[in-house]
C-alpha positions in Angstrom: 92.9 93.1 117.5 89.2 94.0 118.8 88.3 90.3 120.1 85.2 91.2 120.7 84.4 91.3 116.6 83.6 87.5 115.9 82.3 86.0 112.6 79.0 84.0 113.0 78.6 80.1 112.5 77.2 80.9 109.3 79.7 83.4 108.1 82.3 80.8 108.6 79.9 77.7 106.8 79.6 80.2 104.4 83.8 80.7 103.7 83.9 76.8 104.2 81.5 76.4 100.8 83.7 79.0 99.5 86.8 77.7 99.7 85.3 74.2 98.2 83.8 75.9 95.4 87.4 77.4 94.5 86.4 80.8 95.9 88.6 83.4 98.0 88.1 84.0 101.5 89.6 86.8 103.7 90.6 86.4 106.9 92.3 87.9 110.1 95.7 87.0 111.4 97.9 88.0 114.3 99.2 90.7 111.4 97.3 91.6 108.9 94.1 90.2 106.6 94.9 87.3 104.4 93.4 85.5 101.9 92.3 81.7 101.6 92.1 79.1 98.9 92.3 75.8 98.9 95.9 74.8 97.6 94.8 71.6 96.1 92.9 73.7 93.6 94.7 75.5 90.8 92.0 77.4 89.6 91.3 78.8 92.8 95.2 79.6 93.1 95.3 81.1 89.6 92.5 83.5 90.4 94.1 84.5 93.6 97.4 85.2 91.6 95.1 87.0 88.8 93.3 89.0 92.0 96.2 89.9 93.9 98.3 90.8 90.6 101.3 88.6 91.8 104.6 87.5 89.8 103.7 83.6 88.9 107.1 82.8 90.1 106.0 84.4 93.5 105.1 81.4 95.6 102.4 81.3 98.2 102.5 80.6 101.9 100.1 78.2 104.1 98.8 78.0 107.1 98.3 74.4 108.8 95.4 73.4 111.5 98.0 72.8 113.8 101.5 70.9 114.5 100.4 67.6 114.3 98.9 68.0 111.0 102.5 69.5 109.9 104.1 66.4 111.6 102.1 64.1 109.9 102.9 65.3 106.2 107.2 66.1 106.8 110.1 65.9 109.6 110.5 68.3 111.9 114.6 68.8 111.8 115.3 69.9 115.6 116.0 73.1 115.0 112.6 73.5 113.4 111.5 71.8 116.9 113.0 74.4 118.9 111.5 77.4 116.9 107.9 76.1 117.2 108.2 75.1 121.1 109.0 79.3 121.2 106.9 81.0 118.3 104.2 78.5 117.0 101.2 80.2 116.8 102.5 83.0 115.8 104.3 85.0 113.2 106.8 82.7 112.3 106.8 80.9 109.3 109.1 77.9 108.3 110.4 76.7 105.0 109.3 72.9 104.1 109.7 70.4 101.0 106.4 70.6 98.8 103.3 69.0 101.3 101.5 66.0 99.5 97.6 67.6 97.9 99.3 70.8 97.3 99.9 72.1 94.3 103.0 72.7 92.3 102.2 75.9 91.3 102.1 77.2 95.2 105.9 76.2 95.5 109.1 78.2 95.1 111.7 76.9 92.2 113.5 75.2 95.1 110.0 73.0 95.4 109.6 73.8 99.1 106.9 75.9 100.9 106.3 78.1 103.3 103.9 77.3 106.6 102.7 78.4 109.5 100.1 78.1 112.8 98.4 80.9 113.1 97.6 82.6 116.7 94.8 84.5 115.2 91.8 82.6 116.5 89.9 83.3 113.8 92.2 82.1 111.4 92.8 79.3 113.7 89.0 78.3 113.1 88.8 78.6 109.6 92.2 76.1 109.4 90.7 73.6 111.7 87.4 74.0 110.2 88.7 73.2 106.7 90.9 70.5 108.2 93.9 71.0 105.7 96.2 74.0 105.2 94.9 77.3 103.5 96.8 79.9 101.7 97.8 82.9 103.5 99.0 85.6 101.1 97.9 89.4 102.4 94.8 90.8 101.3 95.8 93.2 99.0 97.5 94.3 95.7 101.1 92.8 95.4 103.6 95.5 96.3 100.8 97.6 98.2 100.1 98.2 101.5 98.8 95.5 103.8 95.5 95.5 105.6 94.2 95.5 108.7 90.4 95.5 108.2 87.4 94.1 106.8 86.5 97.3 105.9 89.7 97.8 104.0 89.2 94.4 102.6 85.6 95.0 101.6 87.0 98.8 99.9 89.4 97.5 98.0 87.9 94.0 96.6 83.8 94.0 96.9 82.3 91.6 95.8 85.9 89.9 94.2 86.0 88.3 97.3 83.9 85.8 98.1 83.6 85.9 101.9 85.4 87.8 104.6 85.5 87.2 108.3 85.4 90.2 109.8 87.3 89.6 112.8 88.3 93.7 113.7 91.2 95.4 113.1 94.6 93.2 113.1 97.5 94.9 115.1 99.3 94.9 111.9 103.3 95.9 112.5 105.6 93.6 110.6 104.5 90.7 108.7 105.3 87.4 109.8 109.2 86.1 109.9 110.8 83.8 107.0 113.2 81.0 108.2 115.0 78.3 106.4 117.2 76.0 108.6 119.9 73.6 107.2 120.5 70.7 109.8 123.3 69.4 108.0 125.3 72.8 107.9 123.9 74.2 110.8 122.6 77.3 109.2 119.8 79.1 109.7 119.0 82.0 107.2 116.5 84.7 107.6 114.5 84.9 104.1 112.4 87.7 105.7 112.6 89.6 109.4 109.2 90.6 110.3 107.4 90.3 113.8 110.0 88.0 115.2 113.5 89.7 114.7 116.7 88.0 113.9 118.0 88.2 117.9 114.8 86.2 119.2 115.7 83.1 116.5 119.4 83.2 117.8 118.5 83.4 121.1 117.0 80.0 120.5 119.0 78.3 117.9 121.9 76.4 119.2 124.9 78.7 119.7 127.0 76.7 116.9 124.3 77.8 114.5 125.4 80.3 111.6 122.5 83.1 111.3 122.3 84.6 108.4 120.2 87.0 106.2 118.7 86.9 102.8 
C-alpha cells in the first residue's frame, strides 16, 4: 500500500454524508477496495446488491470500529479471543449471531454475520468516524476480479459510486480469511482461506480443536 496517498478531511466528511444519505463509499483495506453502506439502511444495502450484481441470498460482511465495540453488541467465545489477540486488525474475519441495528437482509440463512477490524488505516478512519460497523464487500462486479485502486474503482463505477477514498494501491493477494468456531464441539471450520492460511489458525487454536474446511 502507498501510505503516503491520504484522503483529505473533507473527502472523508464528504463519505460520512454519504453513507448517511444511503450512498456507497469505496474504500481501502489491507487487501483490496471495498465498499461502504450503512447496514441499518436497506435501501442503501439493496442498491449495493443491485451495483455489485450479487445473489440476494449472498450475505454481506462488516467491519467494526474496533473490539470493544464488537464486545459490547455479542460474546466473544475464547477461541474467538485467541484469534483476535493474533490477527485483529487484519484479514481475518469471524462469524457472529446477527448485531442489533443491522439489518436482516445483510445476514446469511443461519442469521449470523460476518465481521472484522480492519488494519487498513484508512478504513480504520472511516469505521471510527462513522462510529458503527460498515459493509465491506469488494469493489467490484460479483464473480470478477477484485481491485486494488481508486483508479480501478473510479474505471469501473464513475459516478455509481458516491465517494472513494483514494488511499493508493492495496497490496491485494488473498482476500481476507472466513472462520466459524463451535465452543461447544470444539470445532473450528474454515468457510474461506485467504490471507491467513489454515496452519496460522491451528497454530493458535487449542490442540483439541478439530479444523476443518468448507
Amino acid at each position: 500500500m502507498n501510505i503516503s496517498v491520504q484522503p483529505s478531511d473533507s473527502d472523508f466528511a464528504q463519505a460520512l454524508v454519504a453513507l448517511k444519505e444511503g450512498g456507497i463509499v469505496a474504500y481501502p483495506t489491507e487487501t483490496f477496495y471495498g465498499l461502504a453502506v450503512d447496514p441499518s439502511n436497506d435501501r442503501a444495502i439493496a442498491s449495493l446488491y443491485e451495483l455489485k450484481k450479487r445473489e440476494g441470498h449472498k450475505a454481506l460482511s462488516l467491519l467494526v470500529p474496533n473490539i470493544e465495540y464488537l464486545s459490547s453488541c455479542v460474546s466473544l467465545c475464547p477461541s474467538y479471543e485467541k484469534l483476535i489477540d493474533a490477527f485483529w486488525p487484519g484479514p481475518l474475519t469471524l462469524i457472529f449471531p446477527i448485531l442489533p441495528n443491522v439489518s436482516a437482509k445483510l445476514c446469511s440463512d443461519r442469521k449470523d454475520i460476518a465481521i472484522r477490524v480492519s488494519s487498513n488505516p484508512i478504513a480504520q478512519r472511516l469505521c471510527i468516524s462513522w462510529g458503527h460497523a460498515i459493509t465491506t464487500t469488494s469493489a467490484n462486479i460479483s464473480g470478477e476480479s477484485a481491485l486494488v485502486s481508486a483508479e480501478e474503482v473510479k474505471k469501473l463505477w464513475g459516478d455509481r459510486i458516491d465517494q472513494i477514498l483514494d488511499g493508493g494501491v492495496t497490496p491485494g493477494g488473498g482476500a481476507s480469511t472466513i472462520v466459524r468456531c463451535n465452543e461447544t464441539k470444539r470445532e473450528c471450520r474454515i468457510i474461506r482461506e485467504g490471507a491467513i492460511s489454515c496452519k496460522e489458525i491451528s497454530n493458535i487454536l487449542p490442540s483439541n480443536y478439530t479444523i476443518c474446511k468448507g
